[in-house]
C-alpha positions in Angstrom: 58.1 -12.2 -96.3 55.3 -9.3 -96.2 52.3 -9.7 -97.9 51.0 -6.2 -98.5 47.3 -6.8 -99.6 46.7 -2.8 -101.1 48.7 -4.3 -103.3 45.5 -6.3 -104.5 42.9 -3.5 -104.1 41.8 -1.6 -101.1 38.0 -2.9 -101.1 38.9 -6.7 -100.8 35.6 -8.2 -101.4 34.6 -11.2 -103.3 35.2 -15.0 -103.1 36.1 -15.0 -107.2 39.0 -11.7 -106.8 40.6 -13.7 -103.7 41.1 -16.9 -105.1 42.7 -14.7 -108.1 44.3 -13.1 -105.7 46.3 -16.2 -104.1 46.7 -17.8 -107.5 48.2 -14.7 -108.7 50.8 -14.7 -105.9 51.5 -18.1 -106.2 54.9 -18.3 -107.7 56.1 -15.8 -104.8 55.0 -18.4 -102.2 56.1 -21.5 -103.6 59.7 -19.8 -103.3 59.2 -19.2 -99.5 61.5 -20.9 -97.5 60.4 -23.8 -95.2 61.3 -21.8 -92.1 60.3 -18.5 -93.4 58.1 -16.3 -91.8 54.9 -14.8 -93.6 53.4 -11.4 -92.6 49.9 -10.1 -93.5 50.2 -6.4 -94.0 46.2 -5.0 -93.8 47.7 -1.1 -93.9 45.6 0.2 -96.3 43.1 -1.8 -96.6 39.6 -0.2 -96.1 37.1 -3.2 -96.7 38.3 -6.8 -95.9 35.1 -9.4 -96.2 34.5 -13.0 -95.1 34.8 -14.4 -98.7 37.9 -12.9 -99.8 40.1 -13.6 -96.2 38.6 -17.4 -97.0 39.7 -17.8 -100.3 43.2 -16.0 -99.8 43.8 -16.1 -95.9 43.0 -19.8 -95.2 44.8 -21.6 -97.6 47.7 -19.7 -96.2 47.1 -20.6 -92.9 46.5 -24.4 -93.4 50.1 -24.0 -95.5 52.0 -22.1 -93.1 50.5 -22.3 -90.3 52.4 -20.6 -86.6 54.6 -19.1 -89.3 52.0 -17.0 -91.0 50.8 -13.6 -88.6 48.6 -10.5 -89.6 49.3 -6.9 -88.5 47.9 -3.6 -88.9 44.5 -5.0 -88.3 42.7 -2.2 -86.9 40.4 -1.6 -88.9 37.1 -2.7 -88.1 36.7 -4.8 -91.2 39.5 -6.5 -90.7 38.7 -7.2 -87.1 35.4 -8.5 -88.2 36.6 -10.4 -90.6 39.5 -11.8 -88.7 37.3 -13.0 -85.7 34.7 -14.8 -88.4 37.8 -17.0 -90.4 38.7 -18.0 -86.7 35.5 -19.3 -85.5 34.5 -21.3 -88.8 37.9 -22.4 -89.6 38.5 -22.7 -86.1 42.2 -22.2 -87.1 44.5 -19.8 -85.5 45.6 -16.7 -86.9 48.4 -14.8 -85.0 47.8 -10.8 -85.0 50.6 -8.5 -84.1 49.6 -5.7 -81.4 
């Protein structure tokens, strides 16, 4: 599955519009299957912060964990952000070169 988030905006920026964001998507991932990869597509996206990636990003990752991967994350946003969710999370979030 791809997860295109300009589907959701391209200024992704508040703690309150990414945990509408996942609960919005919901019913799409509670039909994922249990060996089903999941793909974060950032094309698009021009502002990516902290709060959103936290409320949307990590409960991802603590549900799908090796099977969830981001890509297109170039911009410098997204790289910012990215590195941040790591280091407090301290989880691991695969990026596709």
């Amino acid at each position: 599955m791809i997860i295109q988030l300009k589907k959701f905006g391209t200024t992704l920026i508040s703690r309150q519009a990414g945990k509408e964001a996942l609960a919005a998507f919901q019913p799409v991932l509670n039909s994922v299957g249990e060996n089903e990869k999941i793909e974060i597509d950032f094309e698009g996206v021009n502002t990516f912060t902290p709060s959103w990636g936290d409320e949307f990003l990590t409960p991802l990752q603590n549900k799908f964990g090796d099977r969830l991967t981001m890509k297109n994350t170039e911009n410098s946003s997204v790289k910012a952000t990215l590195d941040l969710l790591k280091d407090i999370s301290q989880g691991k979030f695969i990026v596709e070169k």
